[in-house]
C-alpha positions, 0 to 999 in steps of 0.5 A: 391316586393311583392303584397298586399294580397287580402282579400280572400288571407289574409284569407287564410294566416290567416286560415293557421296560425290559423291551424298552431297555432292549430298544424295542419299545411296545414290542413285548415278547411273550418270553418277556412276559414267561420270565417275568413270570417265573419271578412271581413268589408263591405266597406260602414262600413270601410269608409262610407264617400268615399262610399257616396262620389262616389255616390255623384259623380256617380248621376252628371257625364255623362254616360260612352257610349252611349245607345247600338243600337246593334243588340246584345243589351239586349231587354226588355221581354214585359211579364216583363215589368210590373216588371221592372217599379215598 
C-alpha cells in the first residue's frame, strides 16, 4: 500500500510533471516548485468550519500538563516583561 503524498511531496510530483510536459524530464526548476507552491490552500480557507470548530473546543478543555516548575522551565526576562503584557 502506498502513502498519502504530502503536500510538499505533491508538489514536487506536480513540479516534476510540469517539467516532463516541458520536455525537461529531472530538471525541476525552483520556479516549478514556488508556483506549486502558491497553489497550497491555507486550512482555515479549505475548511474554515473544522478550524472554528478546534478553536471552539481548545478555548474549554483542561490544559494538556501541568505548569512546569522545573529547573529548566522557561523564565520571563523581567526587561521584556512590559512587551509580553501588552
Amino acid at each position: 500500500m502506498n502513502a498519502p503524498l504530502t503536500r510538499l511531496g505533491g508538489a514536487v510530483l506536480k513540479a516534476a510533471i510540469a517539467a516532463f510536459d516541458r520536455g525537461e524530464t529531472g530538471n525541476i526548476t525552483l520556479e516549478d516548485l514556488i508556483y506549486q507552491r502558491s497553489q497550497f490552500m491555507p486550512a482555515n480557507l479549505a475548511n474554515p468550519k473544522q478550524i472554528a470548530a478546534i478553536r471552539r473546543h481548545s478555548r474549554y478543555e483542561p490544559k494538556a500538563a501541568s505548569d512546569d516548575n522545573s529547573i529548566f522551565r522557561f523564565r520571563k526576562v523581567e526587561s521584556f516583561s512590559r512587551l509580553l503584557e501588552d
